[in-house]
Structures are given as structure tokens and as C-alpha cells.
KOLMAR-183865 format. One record per residue (C-alpha): x, y, z; residue in three letters. Coordinates in steps of 0.001 Angstrom, whole numbers, plus 500000, padded with zeros to 6 digits. Layout:
BEGIN
X / Y / Z / Ala $
...
//
This chain:
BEGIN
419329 / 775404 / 109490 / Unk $
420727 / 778680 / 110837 / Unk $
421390 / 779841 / 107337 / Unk $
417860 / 779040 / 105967 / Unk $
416223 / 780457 / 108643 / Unk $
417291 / 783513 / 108299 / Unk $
416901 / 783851 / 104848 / Unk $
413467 / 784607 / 104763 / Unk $
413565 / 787203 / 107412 / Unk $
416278 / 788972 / 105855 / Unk $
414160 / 788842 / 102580 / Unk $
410946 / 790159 / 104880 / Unk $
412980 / 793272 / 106102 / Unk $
414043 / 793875 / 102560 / Unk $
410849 / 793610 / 100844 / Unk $
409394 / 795786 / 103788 / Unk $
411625 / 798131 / 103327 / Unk $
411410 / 798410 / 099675 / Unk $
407627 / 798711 / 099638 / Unk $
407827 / 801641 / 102498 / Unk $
410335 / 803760 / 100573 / Unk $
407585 / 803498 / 096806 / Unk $
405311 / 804444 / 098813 / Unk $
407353 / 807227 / 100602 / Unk $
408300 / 808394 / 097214 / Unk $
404921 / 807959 / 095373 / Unk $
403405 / 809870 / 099024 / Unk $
406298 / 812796 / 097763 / Unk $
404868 / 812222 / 094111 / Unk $
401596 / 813265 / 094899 / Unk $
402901 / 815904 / 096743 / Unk $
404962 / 817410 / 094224 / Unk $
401649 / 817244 / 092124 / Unk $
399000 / 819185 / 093979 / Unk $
397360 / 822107 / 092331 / Unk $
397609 / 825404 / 093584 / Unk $
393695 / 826192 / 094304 / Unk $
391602 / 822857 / 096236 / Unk $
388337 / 822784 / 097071 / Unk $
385508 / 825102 / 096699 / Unk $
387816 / 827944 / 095223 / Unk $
389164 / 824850 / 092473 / Unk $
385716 / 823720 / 091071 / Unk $
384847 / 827807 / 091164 / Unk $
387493 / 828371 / 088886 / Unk $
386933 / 825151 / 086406 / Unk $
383424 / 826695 / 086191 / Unk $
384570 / 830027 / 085346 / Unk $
387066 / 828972 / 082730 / Unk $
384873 / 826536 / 081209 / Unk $
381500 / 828656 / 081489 / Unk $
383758 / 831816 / 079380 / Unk $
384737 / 829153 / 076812 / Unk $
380568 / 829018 / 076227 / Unk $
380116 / 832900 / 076761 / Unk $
382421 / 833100 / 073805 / Unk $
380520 / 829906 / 071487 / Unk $
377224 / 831986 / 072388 / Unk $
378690 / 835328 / 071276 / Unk $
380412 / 834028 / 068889 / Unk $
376867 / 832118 / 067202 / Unk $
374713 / 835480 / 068428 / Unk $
376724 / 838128 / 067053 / Unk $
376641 / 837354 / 063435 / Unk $
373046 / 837037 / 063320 / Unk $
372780 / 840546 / 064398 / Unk $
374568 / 841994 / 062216 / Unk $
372824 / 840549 / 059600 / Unk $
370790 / 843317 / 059258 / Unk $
372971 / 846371 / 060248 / Unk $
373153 / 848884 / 057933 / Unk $
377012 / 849298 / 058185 / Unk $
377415 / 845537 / 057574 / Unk $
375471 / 845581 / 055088 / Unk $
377927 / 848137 / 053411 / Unk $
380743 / 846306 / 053580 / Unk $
379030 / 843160 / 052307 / Unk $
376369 / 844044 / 050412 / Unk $
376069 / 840486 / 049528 / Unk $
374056 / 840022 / 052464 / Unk $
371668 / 842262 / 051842 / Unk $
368223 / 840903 / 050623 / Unk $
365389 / 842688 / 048394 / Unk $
363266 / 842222 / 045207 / Unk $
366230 / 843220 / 043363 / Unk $
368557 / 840291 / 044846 / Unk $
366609 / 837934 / 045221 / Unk $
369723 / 835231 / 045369 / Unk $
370884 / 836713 / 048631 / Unk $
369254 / 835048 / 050384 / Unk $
371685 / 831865 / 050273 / Unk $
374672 / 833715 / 050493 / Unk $
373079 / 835727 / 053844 / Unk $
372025 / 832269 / 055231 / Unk $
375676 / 830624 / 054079 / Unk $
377620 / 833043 / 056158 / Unk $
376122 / 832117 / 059047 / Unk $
375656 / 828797 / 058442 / Unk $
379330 / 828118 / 057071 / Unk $
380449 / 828568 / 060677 / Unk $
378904 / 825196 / 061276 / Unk $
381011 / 823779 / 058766 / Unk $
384173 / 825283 / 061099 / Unk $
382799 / 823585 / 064224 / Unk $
382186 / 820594 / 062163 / Unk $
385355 / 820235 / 061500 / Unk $
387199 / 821177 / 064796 / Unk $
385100 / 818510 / 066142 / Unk $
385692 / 815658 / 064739 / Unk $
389822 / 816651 / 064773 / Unk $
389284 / 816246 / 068236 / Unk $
388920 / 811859 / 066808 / Unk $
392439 / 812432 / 066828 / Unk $
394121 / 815234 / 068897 / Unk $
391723 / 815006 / 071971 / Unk $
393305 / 811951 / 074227 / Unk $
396584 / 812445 / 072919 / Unk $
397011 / 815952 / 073852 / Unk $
394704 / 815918 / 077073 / Unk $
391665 / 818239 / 077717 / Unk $
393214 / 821020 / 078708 / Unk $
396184 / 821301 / 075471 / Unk $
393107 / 820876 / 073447 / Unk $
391272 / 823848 / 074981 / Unk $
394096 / 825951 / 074541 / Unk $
394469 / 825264 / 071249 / Unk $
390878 / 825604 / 070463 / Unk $
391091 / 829219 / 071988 / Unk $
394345 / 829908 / 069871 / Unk $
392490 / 829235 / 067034 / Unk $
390044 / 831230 / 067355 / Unk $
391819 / 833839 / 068474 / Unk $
392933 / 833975 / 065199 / Unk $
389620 / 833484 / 063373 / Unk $
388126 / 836521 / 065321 / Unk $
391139 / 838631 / 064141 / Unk $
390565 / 837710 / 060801 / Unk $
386902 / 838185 / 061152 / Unk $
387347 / 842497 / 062457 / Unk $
389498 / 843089 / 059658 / Unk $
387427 / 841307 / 056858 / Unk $
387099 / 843422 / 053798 / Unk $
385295 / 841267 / 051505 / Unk $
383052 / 838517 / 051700 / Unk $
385509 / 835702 / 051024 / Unk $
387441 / 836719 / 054010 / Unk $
384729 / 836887 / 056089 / Unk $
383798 / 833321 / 055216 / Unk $
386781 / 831865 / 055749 / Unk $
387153 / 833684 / 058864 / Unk $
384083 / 832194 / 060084 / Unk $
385462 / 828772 / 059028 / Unk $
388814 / 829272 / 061665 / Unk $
386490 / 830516 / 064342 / Unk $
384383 / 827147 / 064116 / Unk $
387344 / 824921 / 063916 / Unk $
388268 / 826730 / 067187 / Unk $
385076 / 826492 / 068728 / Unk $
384666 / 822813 / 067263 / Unk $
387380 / 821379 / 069135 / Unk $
386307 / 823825 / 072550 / Unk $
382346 / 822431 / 072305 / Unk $
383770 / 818601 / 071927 / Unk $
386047 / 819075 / 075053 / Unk $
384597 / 821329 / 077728 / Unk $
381982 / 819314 / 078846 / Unk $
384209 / 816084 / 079022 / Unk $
386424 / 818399 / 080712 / Unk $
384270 / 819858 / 083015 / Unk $
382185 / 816320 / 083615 / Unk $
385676 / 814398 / 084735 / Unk $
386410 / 817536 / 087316 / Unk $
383087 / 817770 / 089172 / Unk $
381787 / 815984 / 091784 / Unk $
378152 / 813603 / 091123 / Unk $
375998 / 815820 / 092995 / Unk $
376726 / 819288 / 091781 / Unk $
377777 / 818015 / 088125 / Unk $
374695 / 818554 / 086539 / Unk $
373987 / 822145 / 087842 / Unk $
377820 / 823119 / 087287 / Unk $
378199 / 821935 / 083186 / Unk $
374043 / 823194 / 082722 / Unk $
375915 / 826901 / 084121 / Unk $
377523 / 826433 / 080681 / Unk $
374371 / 825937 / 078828 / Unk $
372862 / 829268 / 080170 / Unk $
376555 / 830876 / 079792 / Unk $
375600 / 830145 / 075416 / Unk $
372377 / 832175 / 075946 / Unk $
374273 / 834861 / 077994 / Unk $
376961 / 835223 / 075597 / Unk $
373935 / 835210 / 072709 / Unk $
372740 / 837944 / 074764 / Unk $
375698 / 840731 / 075057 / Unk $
376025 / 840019 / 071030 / Unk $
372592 / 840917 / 070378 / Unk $
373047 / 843959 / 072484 / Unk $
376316 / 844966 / 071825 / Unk $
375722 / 845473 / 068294 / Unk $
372647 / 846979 / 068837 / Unk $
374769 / 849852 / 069599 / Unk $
376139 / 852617 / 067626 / Unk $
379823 / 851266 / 067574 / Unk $
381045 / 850179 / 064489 / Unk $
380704 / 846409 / 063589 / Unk $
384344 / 845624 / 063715 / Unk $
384315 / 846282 / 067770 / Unk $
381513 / 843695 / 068784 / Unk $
383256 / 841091 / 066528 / Unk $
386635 / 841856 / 068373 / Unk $
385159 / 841252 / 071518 / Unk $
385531 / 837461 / 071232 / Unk $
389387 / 838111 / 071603 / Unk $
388548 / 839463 / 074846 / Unk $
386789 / 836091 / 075829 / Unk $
388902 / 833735 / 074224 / Unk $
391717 / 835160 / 075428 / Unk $
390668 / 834885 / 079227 / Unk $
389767 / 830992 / 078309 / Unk $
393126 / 829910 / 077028 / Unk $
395104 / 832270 / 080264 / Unk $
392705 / 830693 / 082739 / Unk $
393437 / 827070 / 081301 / Unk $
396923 / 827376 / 082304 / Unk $
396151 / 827453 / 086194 / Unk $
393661 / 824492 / 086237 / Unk $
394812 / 821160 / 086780 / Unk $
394365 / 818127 / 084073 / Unk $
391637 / 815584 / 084139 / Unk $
392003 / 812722 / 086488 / Unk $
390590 / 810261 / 084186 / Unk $
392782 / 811411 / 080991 / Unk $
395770 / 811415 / 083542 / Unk $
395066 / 807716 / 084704 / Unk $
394911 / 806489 / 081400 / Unk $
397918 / 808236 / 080521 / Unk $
399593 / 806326 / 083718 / Unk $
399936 / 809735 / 085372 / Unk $
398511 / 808003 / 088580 / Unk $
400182 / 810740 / 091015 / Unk $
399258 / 813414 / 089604 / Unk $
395711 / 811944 / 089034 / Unk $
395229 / 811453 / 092944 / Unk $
396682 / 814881 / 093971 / Unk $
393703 / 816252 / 091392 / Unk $
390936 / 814078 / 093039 / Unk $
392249 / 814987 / 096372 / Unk $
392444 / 818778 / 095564 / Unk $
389097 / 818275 / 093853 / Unk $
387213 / 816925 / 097460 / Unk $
389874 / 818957 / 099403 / Unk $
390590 / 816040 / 101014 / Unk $
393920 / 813806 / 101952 / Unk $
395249 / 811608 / 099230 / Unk $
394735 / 809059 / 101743 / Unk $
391198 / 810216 / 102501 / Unk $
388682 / 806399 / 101723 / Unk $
386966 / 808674 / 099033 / Unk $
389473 / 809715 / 097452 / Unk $
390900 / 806080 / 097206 / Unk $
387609 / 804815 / 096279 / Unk $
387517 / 807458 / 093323 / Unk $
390502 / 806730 / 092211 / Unk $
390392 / 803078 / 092332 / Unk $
387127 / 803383 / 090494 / Unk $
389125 / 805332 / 087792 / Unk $
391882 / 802545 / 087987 / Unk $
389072 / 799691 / 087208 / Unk $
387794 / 801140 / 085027 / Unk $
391096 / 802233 / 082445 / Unk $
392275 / 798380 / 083475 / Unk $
388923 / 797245 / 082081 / Unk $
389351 / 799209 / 079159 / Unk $
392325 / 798268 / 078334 / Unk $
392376 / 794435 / 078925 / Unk $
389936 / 794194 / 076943 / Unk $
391226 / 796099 / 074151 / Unk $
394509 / 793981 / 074323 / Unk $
392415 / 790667 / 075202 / Unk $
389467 / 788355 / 073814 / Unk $
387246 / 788060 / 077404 / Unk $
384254 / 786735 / 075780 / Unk $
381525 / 785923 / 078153 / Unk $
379375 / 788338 / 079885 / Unk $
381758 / 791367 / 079343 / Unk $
382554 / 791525 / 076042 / Unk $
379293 / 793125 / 075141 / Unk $
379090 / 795743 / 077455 / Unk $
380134 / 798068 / 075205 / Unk $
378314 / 796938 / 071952 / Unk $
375186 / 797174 / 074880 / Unk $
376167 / 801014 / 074539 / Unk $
376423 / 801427 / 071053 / Unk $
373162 / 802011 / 070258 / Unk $
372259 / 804110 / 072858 / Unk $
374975 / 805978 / 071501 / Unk $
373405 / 806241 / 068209 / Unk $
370193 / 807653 / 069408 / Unk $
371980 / 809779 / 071535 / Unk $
373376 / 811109 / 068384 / Unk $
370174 / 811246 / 066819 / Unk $
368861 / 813415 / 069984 / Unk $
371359 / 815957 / 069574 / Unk $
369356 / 817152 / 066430 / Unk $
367504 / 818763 / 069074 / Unk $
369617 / 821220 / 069320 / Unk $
369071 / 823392 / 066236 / Unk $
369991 / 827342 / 065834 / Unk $
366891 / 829277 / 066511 / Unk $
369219 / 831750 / 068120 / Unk $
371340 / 832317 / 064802 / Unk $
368101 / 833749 / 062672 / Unk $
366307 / 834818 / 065726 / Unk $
366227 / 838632 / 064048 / Unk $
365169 / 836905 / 060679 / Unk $
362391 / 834519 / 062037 / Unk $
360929 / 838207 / 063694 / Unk $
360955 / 839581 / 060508 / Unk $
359147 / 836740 / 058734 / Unk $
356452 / 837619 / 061178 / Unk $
356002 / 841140 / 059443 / Unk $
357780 / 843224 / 061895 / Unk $
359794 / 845635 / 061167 / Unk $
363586 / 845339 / 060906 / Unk $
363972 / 847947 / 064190 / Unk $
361739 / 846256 / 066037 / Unk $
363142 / 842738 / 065019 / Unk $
366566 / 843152 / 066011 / Unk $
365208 / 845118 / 069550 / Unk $
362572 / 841801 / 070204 / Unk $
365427 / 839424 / 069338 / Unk $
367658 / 841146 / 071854 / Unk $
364874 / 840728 / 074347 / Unk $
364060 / 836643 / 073356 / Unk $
367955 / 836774 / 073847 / Unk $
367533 / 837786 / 077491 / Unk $
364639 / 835863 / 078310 / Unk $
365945 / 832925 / 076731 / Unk $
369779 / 833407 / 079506 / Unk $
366793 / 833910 / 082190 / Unk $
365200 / 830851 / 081599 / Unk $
367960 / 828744 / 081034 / Unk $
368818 / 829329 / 084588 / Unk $
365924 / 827853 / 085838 / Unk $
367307 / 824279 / 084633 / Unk $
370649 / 825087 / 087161 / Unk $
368748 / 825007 / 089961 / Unk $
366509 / 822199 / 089466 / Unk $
368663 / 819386 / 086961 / Unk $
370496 / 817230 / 090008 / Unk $
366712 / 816858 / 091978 / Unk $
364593 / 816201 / 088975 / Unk $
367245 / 814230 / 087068 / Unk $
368013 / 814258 / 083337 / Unk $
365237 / 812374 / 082115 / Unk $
362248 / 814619 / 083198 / Unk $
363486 / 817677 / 081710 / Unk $
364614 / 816487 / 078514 / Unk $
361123 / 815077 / 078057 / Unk $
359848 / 818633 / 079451 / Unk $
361722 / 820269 / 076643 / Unk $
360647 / 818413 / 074107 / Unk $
356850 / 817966 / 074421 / Unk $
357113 / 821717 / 075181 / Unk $
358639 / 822650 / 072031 / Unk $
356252 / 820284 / 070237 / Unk $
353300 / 821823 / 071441 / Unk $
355152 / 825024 / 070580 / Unk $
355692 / 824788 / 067020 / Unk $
352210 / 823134 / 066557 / Unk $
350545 / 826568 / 067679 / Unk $
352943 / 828746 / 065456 / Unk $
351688 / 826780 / 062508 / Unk $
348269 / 827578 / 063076 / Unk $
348660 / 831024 / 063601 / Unk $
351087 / 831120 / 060902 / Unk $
347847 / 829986 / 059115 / Unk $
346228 / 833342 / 059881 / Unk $
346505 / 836805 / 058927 / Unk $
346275 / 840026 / 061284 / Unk $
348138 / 841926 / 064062 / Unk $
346718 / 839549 / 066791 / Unk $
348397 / 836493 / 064919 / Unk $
351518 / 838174 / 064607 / Unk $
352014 / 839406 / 068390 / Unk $
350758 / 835998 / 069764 / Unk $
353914 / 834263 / 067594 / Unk $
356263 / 836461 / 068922 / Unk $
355558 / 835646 / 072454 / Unk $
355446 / 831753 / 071109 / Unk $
359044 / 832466 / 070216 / Unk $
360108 / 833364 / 073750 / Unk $
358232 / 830495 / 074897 / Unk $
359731 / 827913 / 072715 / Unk $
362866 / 829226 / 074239 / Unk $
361812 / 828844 / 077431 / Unk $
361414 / 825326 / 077222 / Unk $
364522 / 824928 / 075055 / Unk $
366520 / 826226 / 077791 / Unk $
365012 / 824695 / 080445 / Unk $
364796 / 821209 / 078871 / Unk $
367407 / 820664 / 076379 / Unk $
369565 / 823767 / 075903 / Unk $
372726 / 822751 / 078925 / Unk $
371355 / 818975 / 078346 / Unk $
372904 / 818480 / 075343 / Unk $
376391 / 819165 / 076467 / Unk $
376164 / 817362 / 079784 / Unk $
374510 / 814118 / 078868 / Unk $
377003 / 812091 / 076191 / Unk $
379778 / 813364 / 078468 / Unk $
377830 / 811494 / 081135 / Unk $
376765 / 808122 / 079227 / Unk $
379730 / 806851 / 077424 / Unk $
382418 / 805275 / 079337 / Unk $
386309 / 806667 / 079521 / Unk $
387840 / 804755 / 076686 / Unk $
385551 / 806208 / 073515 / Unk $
384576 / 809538 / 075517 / Unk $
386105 / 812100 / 073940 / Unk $
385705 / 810517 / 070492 / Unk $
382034 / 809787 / 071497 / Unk $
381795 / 813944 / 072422 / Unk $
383863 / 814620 / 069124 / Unk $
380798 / 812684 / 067189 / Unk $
377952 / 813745 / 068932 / Unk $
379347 / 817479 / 069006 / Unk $
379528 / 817060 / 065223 / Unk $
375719 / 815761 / 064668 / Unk $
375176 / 818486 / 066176 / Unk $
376743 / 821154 / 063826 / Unk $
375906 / 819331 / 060755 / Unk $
372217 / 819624 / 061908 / Unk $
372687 / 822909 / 062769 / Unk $
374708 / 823901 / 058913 / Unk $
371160 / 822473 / 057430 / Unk $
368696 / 823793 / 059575 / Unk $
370259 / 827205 / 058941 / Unk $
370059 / 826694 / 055029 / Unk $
367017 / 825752 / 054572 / Unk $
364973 / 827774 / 057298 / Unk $
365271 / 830768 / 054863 / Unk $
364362 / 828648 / 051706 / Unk $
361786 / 826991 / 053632 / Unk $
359348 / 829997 / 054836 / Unk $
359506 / 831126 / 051543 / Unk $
358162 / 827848 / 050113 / Unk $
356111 / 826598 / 052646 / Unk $
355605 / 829608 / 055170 / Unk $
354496 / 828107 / 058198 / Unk $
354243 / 824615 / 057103 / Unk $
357923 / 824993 / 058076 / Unk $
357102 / 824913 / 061904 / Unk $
355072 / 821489 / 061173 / Unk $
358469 / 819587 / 060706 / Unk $
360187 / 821143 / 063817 / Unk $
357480 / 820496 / 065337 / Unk $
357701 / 816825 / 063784 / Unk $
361489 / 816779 / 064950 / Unk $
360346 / 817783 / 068476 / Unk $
358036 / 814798 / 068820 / Unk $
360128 / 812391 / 067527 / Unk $
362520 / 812789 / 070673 / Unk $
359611 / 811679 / 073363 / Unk $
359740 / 808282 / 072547 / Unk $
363791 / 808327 / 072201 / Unk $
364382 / 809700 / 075573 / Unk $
361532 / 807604 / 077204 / Unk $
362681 / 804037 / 076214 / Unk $
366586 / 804130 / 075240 / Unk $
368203 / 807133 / 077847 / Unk $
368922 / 806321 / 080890 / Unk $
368942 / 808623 / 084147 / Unk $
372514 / 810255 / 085005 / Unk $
372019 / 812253 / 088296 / Unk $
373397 / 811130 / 090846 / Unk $
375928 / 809164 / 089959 / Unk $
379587 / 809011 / 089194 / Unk $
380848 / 808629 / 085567 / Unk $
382461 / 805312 / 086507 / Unk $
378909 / 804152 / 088308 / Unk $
376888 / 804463 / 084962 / Unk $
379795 / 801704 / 083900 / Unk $
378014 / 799880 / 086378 / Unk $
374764 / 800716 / 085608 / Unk $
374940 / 799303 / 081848 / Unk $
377144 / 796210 / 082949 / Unk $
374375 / 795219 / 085629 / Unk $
371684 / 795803 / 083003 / Unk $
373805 / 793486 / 080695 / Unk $
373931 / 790476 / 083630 / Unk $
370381 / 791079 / 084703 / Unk $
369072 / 791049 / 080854 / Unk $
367244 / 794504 / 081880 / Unk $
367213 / 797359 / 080007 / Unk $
369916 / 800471 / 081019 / Unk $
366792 / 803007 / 081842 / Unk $
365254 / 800641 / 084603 / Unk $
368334 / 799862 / 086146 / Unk $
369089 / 803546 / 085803 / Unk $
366253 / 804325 / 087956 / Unk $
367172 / 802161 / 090981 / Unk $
368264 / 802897 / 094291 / Unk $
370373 / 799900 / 094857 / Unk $
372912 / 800112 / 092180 / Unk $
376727 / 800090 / 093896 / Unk $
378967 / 802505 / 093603 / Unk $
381762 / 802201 / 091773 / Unk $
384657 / 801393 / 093644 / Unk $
382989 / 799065 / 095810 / Unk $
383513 / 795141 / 096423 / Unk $
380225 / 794653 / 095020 / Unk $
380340 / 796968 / 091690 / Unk $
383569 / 794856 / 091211 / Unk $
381668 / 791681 / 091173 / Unk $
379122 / 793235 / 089159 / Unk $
381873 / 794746 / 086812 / Unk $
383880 / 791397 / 086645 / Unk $
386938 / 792664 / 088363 / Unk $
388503 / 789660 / 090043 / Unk $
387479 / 786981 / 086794 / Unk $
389364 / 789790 / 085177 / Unk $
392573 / 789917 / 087242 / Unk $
392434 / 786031 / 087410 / Unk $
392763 / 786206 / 083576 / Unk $
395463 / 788122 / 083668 / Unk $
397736 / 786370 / 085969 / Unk $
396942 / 783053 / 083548 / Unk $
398292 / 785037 / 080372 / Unk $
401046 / 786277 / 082515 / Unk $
401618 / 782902 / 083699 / Unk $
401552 / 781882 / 080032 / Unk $
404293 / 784603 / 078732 / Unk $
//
């Protein structure tokens, strides 16, 4: 009796014991983990790193179309040079711009396969190598060939930057401040757009603004190194240490603060979701919760069409309203300013309005937009023209108020951790595919339909309304693990995503009652019976 009695009490101490020194030694973990900068001075420097890596996509986009028409570009490859007597220049001017796209096209959807096994920040780096080495190949182009294919490693650089940023930037910033913080990088495109339309505006040779991009890319990939990793990649790598000394650094709060454990645990649900039911059959009610996404996904896809290059032939669409090429390229560098200027507008206003509001700002804005230019396209004289160009700079403004940041910040938002940065690598690509044929065939197209070609934008623009009203749901506010949530109650209730979207009684993730809503305990029930099974 002596014996068995103290059997269990000896086993006590020992499992006591045990569990104090893991956690001792996971406590030392995190310790060993935490990032050099916390707080206010960490999400400072995630925005400045991240924003620079957009400078340098906007500069990179802006600085070719100004060039365009510079007389010592033109020199070096006369091939873009355009007049009665070549005629056919026109699609080789329009394909070295638009083969850029092709570049991005590609880097994005690499990132299918390099993006969670390297982690956001590797692929960054990479990204910024890369075009590192497509910028140096663009400065000392000789020939047209070289430039081309230079413009090809740039966009496979920028590709796999544009498909991880935002992801990057989403998973490191807090609910309230994450719409104004990844919309920063939105107006950061129209300020790099900006310098290029300046810069070589100058007298400087055309080799030095095209070298500038070094400059950019070079402070991206240095400034990568200090930043920590994402929490969610590093959770679903099984990094779970480091993950918390991130989230704690990121609130500047204890590892043992409740929020922090609530974030993290929210993270933890949600990879353990992920992956049971990647390894599992669960049937039932959460099964579809992701095939509930998929087409939202699609029409999110669809949306990104949206975001077409005006700023690429801004100097050309000028022109096409009979203005002269001087006065072109000086207007375009203006429409370039306004359009940084207005884009900031967006920052301070996205996490009070919400998502939803200003995307369906944008859109009947542009709509309305393009539906004027076409009927003074219609008409001849000097009042037509001047009244276009300051249509331009309004399109613009509602572009960048409505859907220019948007783009970047909303699938990084929607989809949930397993497919997101394959979901970012797709919808990054719509996007450059849309862009590679809305830069061909804007040239061809005013000179075969004139302004009918501002009817199908316009089209295109009005098409979106209906999209964003019914099928995407509101963002702000919320967590990327509570839109998980948010689509999984929609599923239960037999609601759609957008009016659950809009409530104000949706848990947060994390919670006891998210978990019920999320199936958390039916799903660790499950696994203890195919353990017990094994």
C-alpha cells in the first residue's frame, strides 16, 4: 500500500517538473528569438522596407514610359520611334513596355512554388537580387534585344516582390492600422511613377534614371535583412518560438501578454485546421469552407483587371489628345504628381470607411470618367482637348483613391493562410497579364477606334459595381484569422460572406466562441479517435 501510494506522487513531481523545465526552455526560446526593433519603431521599419520595394515597381513601370519619347532614347533605339515613315513602330514601342508584364508575369506565378518554401522575406530578397540585375542590364543596353530582355529580368524580379509584399506586410500589421499601412504602398507606386517621370525629364543622360532602380532595390533587399519573418509562415513552418517573439515584438508586448496568446493561438487554429484537413476527410459542415471561398476568389481575380497601366502610356495617351510631345511628357509628369497626391487621400480614410465603399467609389468614378472622354473624344477643338486632359487627372484621382493600394491589400486580406501566397501569386499574375494586353492594344486601339476605345474601359469599369457589391466582403477591422471566421459562420448560418462581413457580432478569432464557430473541439475530438486508431 506504501509502495502504490507513492507511486503516483512521485510520478506528479516528475511530470511537474518536466513540464516546468519545456516551458523554462521554450520561455528561453522565445527569448533567444526576439527581434532587435519592437513596437512602433518595428512596424515603421516593415513600412519603409516594404513601401521602397513599391517606390522601385512604380519607378521601375514610370520610367520607361518616359523615355519613350526622349530624343536620346530614341537614338539608341530608333525602333521606338514612330512616324509616317515607320508606321510598324508602333508595336515594337508598345512591346517594350509591355514585355515587362510578361517579366512580372512570370516572377509571379514562380512564387506557386518558391514563396512558402523559402518564406516572405528569402523571397523578397531574391526578388530584389533579381532585379538588381535586370536594371544593370537595362543602363548598359545597346540594342533593342538587350533592352527587352532586360526588361524581362526586371519583371521576374518585381513579379515575385508584387506577389509577396503585401502578404508580407498584411501578416506583420496589426487589424486597425493594416489597411492605411499596405494602401502607404499603393501611393509609394504613384510616388515612385512620379520621380521617373521627373527624373528623366532632366537633361541627364537616359542611362542614369534607369540606374536609379539599383539605388532602390538595393536599400529593399539590405533593409530585409533586419526585419523579422512572418508569424504566420513561421507557425506553419513549426517555428512556434520564434513566431511568438515576432507577435510579441510586433504589439511590444510580453510573450505572455492575453493578446499576444490569443494571436497566436488564433494562428495555431488556424495552421491545425489547415492542415487536418489536408491530411483528413472531415466532411460535414467544414469541408466546404474553402470551396465557399473559391469563387470569391475567382471574382477577386476577375477584379484585379481593374488595375490596368494608364500610368505606363500616360505621355502617349497626352499625345493622342493633340498635344505636343513637350508639353505631353511635362502634363504627364504633373498627372504623375497629382495622381501620388491623391492616392494619399485613401491612407487616411481606408480603416473608417472600410474596403467596400471605396472600391465601389473607384469604380463608378472611373466609369463615369471614361464615359465623358468618349464624348469629347467625339468632338473636335481646343476646348475638347483641355477638358480631357483634366479628365485624365481625374480618372486618376479616383483610381488612387478607390482601387490603386486596394488591389494589393485586399486578396492578401480574403484568402486564408494555407493557399495565401499562391492565391497572391495568381491574382498578382491576372493582374500583369491584363496589364501586357491593355498595353498592346491601347496603341492599336485609338488608331482604329479613337475614342470608342474609352467606351470599353469604361465598360470594364462598370462591370466591377456589381462584383464588389454582391460577392466581396468587408475586411477592416478585422484580423486575417477573423475573416476565417467570417466565411465559416456564413457557411453554418447559410448567409452570404458580405452580410456576415458587415456585422458587429462576429468573434474574434481566438476566442471560445470563434472556436465553436470554427469547429475546433469536433476537430481535436477527431483527432484523438484517429490517434486512438494508429
Amino acid at each position: 500500500m506504501t509502495t502504490t501510494s507513492r507511486l503516483p506522487v512521485s510520478s506528479t513531481f516528475e511530470g511537474e517538473e518536466r513540464k516546468h523545465y519545456e516551458e523554462t526552455n521554450f520561455d528561453a526560446e522565445v527569448a533567444s528569438y526576439a527581434p532587435r526593433l519592437r513596437g512602433r519603431k518595428l512596424t515603421v521599419s516593415i513600412a519603409f522596407v516594404a513601401g521602397t520595394g513599391f517606390t522601385l515597381f512604380g519607378y521601375d513601370q514610370g520610367v520607361m514610359s518616359a523615355l519613350l519619347t526622349a530624343g536620346q532614347f530614341e537614338k539608341v533605339f530608333p525602333q521606338v520611334v514612330v512616324d509616317s515613315s515607320h508606321p510598324n513602330h508602333a508595336t515594337l514601342q508598345s512591346f517594350v513596355v509591355a514585355v515587362y508584364e510578361i517579366g512580372c508575369l512570370m516572377g509571379a506565378l514562380s512564387n506557386l512554388w518558391v514563396g512558402d518554401r523559402l518564406g516572405r522575406r528569402q523571397t523578397i530578397a531574391l526578388g530584389g537580387c533579381i532585379m538588381i540585375i535586370g536594371a544593370i542590364l537595362q543602363t548598359t543596353s545597346y540594342s533593342y534585344a538587350q533592352l527587352v530582355v532586360a526588361r524581362i529580368i526586371t519583371g521576374i524580379g518585381n513579379g515575385l516582390n508584387t506577389s509577396t509584399v503585401p502578404s508580407y506586410h498584411a501578416e506583420l500589421s496589426s487589424a486597425a492600422k493594416r489597411g492605411a499601412l499596405i494602401l502607404i504602398e499603393g501611393s509609394l507606386i504613384t510616388f515612385g511613377v512620379m520621380l521617373s517621370y521627373w527624373a528623366s525629364g532632366s537633361s541627364a543622360q537616359w542611362r542614369v534614371p534607369i540606374a536609379l532602380q539599383i539605388v532602390l532595390a538595393l536599400v529593399m533587399v539590405f533593409g530585409i535583412g533586419f526585419l523579422p519573418e512572418s508569424p504566420r509562415w513561421l507557425v506553419k513552418q513549426n517555428r512556434n518560438a520564434e513566431a511568438i517573439a515576432v507577435i510579441s515584438a510586433l504589439e511590444d508586448k510580453s510573450p505572455d501578454d492575453a493578446e499576444v496568446q490569443r494571436t497566436y493561438h488564433a494562428i495555431r487554429e488556424t495552421v491545425a485546421i489547415e492542415d487536418f484537413r489536408a491530411s483528413s476527410d472531415l466532411g460535414g459542415k467544414h469541408a466546404p469552407q474553402n470551396s465557399k471561398r473559391s469563387p470569391l476568389r475567382k471574382l477577386l481575380v476577375g477584379g484585379r483587371s481593374q488595375h490596368f497601366r494608364r500610368t505606363c502610356l500616360g505621355t502617349i495617351l497626352f499625345q493622342r489628345l493633340g498635344l505636343s510631345d513637350v508639353t505631353s511628357r511635362l502634363i504627364a509628369a504633373a498627372n504623375g504628381t497629382e495622381y501620388f497626391l491623391a492616392s494619399l487621400i485613401a491612407i487616411l480614410i481606408i480603416d473608417c470607411i472600410g474596403r467596400r465603399k471605396l472600391m465601389l467609389f473607384g469604380a463608378v468614378g472611373q466609369c463615369i470618367t471614361m464615359i465623358l472622354l468618349a464624348v469629347l473624344g467625339s468632338v473636335r477643338g481646343t476646348g475638347a482637348q483641355v477638358t480631357s486632359a483634366v479628365l485624365l487627372f481625374v480618372f486618376n484621382s479616383f483610381f488612387a483613391i478607390g482601387w490603386l493600394g486596394m488591389t494589393w491589400l485586399y486578396c492578401a486580406e480574403i484568402v486564408g493562410l494555407e493557399i495565401r501566397a499562391p492565391a497572391n501569386a495568381l491574382s498578382t499574375s491576372s493582374n500583369w497579364i491584363f496589364n501586357f494586353v491593355v498595353v498592346m492594344v491601347t496603341g492599336p486601339s485609338f488608331n482604329n477606334i479613337s475614342w470608342g476605345t474609352y467606351i470599353v474601359f469604361a465598360a470594364l469599369n462598370a462591370l466591377i459595381i456589381p462584383v464588389v457589391y454582391f460577392f466581396f466582403p468587408e475586411t477592416a477591422g478585422r484580423s486575417l484569422e477573423d475573416m476565417d471566421v467570417v466565411f465559416a459562420l456564413a457557411y453554418n448560418e447559410g448567409v452570404s460572406p458580405v452580410q456576415v462581413s458587415l456585422r458587429k457580432d462576429v468573434p474574434l478569432a481566438g476566442s471560445p466562441e470563434a472556436d465553436r464557430i470554427l469547429g475546433i473541439e469536433t476537430i481535436d475530438r477527431k483527432v484523438v479517435t484517429l490517434r486512438e486508431t494508429l
